[in-house]
Each structure stands twice: as structure tokens, then as C-alpha cells.
C-alpha positions as CSV (number, residue, x, y, z in Angstrom):
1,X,55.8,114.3,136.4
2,X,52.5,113.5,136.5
3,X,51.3,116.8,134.4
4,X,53.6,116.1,131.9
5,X,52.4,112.5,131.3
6,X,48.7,114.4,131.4
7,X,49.7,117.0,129.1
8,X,51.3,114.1,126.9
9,X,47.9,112.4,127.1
10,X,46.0,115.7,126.0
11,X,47.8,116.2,123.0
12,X,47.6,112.7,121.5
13,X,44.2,112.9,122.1
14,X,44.2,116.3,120.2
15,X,46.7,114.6,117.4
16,X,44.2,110.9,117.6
17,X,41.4,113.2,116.2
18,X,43.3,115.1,113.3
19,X,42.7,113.2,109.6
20,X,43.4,114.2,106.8
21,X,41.0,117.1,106.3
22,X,42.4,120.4,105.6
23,X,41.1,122.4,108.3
24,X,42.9,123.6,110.9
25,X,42.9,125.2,114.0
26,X,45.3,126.6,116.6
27,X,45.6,128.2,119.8
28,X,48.1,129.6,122.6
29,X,47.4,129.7,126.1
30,X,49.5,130.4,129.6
31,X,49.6,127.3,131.6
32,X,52.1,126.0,134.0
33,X,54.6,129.0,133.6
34,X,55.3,128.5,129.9
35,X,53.5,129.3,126.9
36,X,51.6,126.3,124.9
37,X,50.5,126.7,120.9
38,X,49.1,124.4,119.6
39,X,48.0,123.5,115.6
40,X,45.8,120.8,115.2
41,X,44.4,119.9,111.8
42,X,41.6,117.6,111.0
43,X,37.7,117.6,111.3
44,X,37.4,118.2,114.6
45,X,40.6,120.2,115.0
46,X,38.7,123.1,117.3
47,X,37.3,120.5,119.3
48,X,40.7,118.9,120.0
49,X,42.4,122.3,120.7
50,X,39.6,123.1,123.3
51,X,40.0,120.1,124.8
52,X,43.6,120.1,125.4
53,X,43.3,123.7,126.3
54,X,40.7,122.9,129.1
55,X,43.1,119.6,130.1
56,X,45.7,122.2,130.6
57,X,44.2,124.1,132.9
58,X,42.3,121.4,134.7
59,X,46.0,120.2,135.4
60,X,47.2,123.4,136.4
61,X,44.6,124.3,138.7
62,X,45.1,120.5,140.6
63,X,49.2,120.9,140.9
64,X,49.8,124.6,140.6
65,X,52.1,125.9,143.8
66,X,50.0,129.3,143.3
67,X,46.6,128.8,142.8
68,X,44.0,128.5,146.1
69,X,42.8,124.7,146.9
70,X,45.4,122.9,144.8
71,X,46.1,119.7,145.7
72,X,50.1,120.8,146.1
73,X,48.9,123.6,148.4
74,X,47.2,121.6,150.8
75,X,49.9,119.5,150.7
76,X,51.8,122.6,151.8
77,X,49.3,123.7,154.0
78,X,49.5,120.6,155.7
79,X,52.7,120.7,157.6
80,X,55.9,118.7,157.5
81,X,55.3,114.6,157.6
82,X,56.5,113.0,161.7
């Protein structure tokens, strides 16, 4: 739940720094087992797609249940609770 909520958090920061310029900028990236596009308009609208790209995979590299020194792998890796 917590990725979500992060995610969330990512993309109104991306959508806080859109205007009402007409530029534009989008991306699609692999994270968390689904596919994420994003368009984001607004001066800085490569800056916020970056960033929430980058938020992504920060998060996905903390809670994945694949990737090596995950937080949800040492928790695995740590045995059942007594």
C-alpha cells in the first residue's frame, strides 16, 4: 500500500508542476509488473516525467519481491517471526 500512496505522491508532484504552457512531455516505463505512461504538460513537464519515472523505480527497487537487497526480501530472507 505504501507504493501506491508513493506513486500517488509522484504523480501530483508531476501534475503540481504542469501550467498552462503548451509543452508537453511523456514517457512509458516497466515498473512494478505493469506498464506506466505518463503525459505531463507544462514548463517543466520533462523534469516532472523524470522525476516520477526515477520515484518509480526508487519504489520498486525498495519493495520489489524480485530484485537483490529489497527491503521485502530481507524481510523474506529473514525467517518466520516466534
Amino acid at each position: 500500500m505504501k507504493w501506491r500512496a508513493a506513486c500517488l505522491a509522484a504523480l501530483l508532484c508531476a501534475a503540481s508542476l504542469t501550467g498552462c504552457a503548451p509543452r508537453e512531455a511523456s514517457a512509458t516505463t516497466y515498473a512494478m509488473d505493469t506498464i506506466v505512461s505518463q503525459r505531463v504538460w507544462g514548463p517543466q513537464a520533462q523534469q516532472a516525467c523524470s522525476e516520477a519515472s526515477r520515484a518509480l523505480s526508487d519504489f520498486e527497487a525498495q519493495f520489489s519481491l524480485y530484485a537483490a537487497g529489497s527491503d521485502i526480501e530481507k524481510i523474506n530472507d529473514a525467517g518466520p517471526y516466534s
